[in-house]
Backbone as a ProteinNet text record, in pm:
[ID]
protein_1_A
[PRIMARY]
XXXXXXXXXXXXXXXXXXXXXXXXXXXXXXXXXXXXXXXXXXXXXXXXXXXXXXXXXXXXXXXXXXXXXXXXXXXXXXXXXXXXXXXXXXXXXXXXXXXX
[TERTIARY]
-2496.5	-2384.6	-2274.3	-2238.3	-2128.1	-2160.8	-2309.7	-2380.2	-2318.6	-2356.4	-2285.2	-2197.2	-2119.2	-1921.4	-1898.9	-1940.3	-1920.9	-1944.4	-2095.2	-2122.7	-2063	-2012.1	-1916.1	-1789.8	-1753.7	-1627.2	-1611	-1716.6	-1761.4	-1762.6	-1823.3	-1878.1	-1748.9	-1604.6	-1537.5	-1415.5	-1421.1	-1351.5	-1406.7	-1547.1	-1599.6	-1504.5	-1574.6	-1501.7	-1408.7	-1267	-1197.4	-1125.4	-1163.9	-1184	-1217.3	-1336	-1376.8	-1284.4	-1158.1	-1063.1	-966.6	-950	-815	-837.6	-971.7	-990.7	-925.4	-863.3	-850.2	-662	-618.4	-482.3	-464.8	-332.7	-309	-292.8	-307.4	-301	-184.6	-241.3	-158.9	18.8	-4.9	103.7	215	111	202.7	254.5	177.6	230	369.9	345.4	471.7	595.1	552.5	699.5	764.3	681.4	736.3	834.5	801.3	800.2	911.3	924.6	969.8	1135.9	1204.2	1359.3	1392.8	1323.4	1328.2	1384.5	1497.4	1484	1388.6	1357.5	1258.4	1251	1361.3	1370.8	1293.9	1378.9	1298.7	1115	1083.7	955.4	861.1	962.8	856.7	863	952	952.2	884.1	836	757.7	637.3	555.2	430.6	403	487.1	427.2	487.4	439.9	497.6	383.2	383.3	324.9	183.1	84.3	-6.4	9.8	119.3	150.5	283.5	404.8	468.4	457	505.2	498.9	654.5	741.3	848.8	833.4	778.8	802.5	841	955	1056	1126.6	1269.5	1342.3	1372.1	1418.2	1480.2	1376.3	1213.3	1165.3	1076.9	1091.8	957.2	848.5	765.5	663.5	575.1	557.8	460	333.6	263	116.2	78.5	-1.4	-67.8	-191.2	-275.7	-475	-513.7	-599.9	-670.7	-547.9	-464	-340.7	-355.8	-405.2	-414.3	-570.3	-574	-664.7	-677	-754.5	-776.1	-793.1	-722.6	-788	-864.3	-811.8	-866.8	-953.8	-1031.2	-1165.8	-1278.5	-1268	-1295.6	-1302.7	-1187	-1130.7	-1200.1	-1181	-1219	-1063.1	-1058.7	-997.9	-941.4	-797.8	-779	-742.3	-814.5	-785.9	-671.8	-554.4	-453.2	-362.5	-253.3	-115.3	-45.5	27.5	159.6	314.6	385.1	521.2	566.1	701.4	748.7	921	1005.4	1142.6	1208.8	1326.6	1428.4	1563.4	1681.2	1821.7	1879.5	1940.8	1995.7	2124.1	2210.7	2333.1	2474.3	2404.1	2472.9	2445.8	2336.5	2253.9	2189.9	2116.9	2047.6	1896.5	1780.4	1628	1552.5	1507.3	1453.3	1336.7	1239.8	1072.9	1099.6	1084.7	1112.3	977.4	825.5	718.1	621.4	488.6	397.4	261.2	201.4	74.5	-48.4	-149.2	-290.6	-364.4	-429.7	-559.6	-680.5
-2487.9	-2505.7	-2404.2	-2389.8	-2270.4	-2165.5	-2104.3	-1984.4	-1942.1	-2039.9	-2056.1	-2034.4	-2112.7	-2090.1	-1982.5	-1918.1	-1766.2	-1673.1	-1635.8	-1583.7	-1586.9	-1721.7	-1708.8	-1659.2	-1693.2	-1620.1	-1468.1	-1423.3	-1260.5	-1208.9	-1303.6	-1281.2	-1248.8	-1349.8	-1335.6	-1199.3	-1154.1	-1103.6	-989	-941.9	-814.1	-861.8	-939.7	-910.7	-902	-923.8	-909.3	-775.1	-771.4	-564.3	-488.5	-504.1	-428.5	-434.9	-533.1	-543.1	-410.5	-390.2	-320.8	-181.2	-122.6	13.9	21.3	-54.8	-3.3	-45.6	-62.6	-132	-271.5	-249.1	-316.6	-430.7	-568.9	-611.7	-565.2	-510.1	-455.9	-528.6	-677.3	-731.1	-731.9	-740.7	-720.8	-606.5	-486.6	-342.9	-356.9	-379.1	-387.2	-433.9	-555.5	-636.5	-570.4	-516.4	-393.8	-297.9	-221.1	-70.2	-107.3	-176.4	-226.6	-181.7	-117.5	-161.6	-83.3	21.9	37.2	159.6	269.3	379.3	437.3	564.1	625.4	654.9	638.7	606.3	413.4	346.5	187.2	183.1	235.9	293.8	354.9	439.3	520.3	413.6	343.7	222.6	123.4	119.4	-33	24.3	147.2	167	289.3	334.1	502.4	620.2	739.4	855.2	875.6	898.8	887	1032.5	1045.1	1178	1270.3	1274.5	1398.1	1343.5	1447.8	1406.5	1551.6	1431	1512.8	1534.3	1646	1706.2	1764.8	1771.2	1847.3	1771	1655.3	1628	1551	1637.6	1598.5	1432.6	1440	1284.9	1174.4	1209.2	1102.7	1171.1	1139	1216.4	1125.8	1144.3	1058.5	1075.8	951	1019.8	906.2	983.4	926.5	909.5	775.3	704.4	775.2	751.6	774.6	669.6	568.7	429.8	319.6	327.7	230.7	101.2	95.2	-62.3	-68.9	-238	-307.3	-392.2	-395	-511.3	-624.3	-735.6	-877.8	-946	-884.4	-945	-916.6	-784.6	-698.2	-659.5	-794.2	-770.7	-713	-721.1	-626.6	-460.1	-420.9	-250.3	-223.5	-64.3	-12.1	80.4	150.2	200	356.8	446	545.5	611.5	593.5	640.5	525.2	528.8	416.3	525.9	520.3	637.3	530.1	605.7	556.6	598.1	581.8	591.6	652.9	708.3	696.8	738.4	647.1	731.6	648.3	718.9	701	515.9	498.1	349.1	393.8	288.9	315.3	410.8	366.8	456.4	578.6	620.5	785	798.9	624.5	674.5	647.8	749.4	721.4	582.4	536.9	428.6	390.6	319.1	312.8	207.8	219.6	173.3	145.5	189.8	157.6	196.8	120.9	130.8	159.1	263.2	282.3	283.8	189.1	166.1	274.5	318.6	350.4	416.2
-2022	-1930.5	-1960	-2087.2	-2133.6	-2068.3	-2097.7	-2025.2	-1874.5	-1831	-1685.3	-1653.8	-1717.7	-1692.4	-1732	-1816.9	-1871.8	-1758.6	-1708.5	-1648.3	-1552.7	-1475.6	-1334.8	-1325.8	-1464.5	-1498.4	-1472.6	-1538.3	-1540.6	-1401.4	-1335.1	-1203.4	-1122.3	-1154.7	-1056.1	-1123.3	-1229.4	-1243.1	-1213.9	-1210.5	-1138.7	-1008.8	-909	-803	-763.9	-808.1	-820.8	-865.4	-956.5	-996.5	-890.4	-846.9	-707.5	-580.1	-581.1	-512.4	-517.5	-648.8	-701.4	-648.1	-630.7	-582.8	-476.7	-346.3	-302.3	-258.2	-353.7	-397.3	-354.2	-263.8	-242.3	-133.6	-59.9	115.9	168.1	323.8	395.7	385.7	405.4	461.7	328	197.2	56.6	71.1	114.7	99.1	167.6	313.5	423.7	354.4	300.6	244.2	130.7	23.8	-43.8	-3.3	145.4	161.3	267.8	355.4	471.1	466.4	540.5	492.5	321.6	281	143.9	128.2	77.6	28.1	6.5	-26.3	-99.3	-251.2	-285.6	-443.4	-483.3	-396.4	-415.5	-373	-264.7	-263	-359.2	-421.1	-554.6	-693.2	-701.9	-777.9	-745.2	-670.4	-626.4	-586.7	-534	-496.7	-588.3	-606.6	-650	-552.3	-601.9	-528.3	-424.6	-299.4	-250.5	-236.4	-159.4	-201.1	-120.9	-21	62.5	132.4	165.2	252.5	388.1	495.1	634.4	636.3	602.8	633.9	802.8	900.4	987.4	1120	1069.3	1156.2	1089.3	1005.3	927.4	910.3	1083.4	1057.2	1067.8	1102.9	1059.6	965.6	824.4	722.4	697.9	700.7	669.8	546.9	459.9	342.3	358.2	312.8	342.7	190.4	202.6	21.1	94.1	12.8	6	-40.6	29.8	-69	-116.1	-32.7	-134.7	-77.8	19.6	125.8	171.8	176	236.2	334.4	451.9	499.5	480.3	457.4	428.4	522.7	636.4	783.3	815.7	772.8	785	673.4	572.1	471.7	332.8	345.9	270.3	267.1	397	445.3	367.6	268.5	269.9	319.9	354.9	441	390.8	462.6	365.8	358.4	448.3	462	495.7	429.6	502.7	481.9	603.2	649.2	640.7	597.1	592	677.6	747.3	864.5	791.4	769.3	745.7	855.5	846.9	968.4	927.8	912.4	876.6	941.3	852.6	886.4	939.8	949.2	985.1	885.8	795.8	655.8	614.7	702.4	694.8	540.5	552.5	431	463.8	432.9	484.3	452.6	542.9	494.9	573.7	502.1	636.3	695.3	816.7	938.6	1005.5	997.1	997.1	951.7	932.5	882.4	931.8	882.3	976	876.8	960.7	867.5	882.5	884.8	940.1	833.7
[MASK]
++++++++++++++++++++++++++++++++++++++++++++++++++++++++++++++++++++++++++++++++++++++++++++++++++++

């Protein structure tokens, strides 16, 4: 019986591991990133793996592998795009989020 409980144990923490490749759920990511600076952003997700400078006031930086579907089985997504664009205080902040 120990055998067992062991092994299932094992069992779920592989799967679970096999989760982490591909970070983190979309809707966790959002609530993170949402409304955030880009300094609070690089503190809470990381620096991101490219940014799109070529429209100042909205920059966009793109993760690689940072989000998952929960809704699609956990499909990872190979790109989540950040969205920034100035608040009322003219300071950048993501304003939306793109899966794909």
């Amino acid at each position: 019986m120990k055998a067992i409980l062991v092994a299932a144990a094992c069992g779920m923490v592989l799967a679970l591991t096999g989760c982490s490749d591909g970070g983190q759920p979309r809707g966790l990511f959002t609530g993170y990133v949402t409304d955030k600076t880009e300094e609070e952003v690089v503190a809470k997700v990381g620096k991101p793996d490219s940014i799109n400078n070529s429209k100042p006031n909205t920059p966009r930086w793109i993760y690689k592998r940072k989000t998952f579907d929960p809704e699609n089985m956990n499909q990872v997504d190979n790109e989540t795009i950040l969205i920034f664009q100035k608040d009322a205080a003219d300071r950048l902040k993501v304003s939306q989020v793109i899966f794909g």
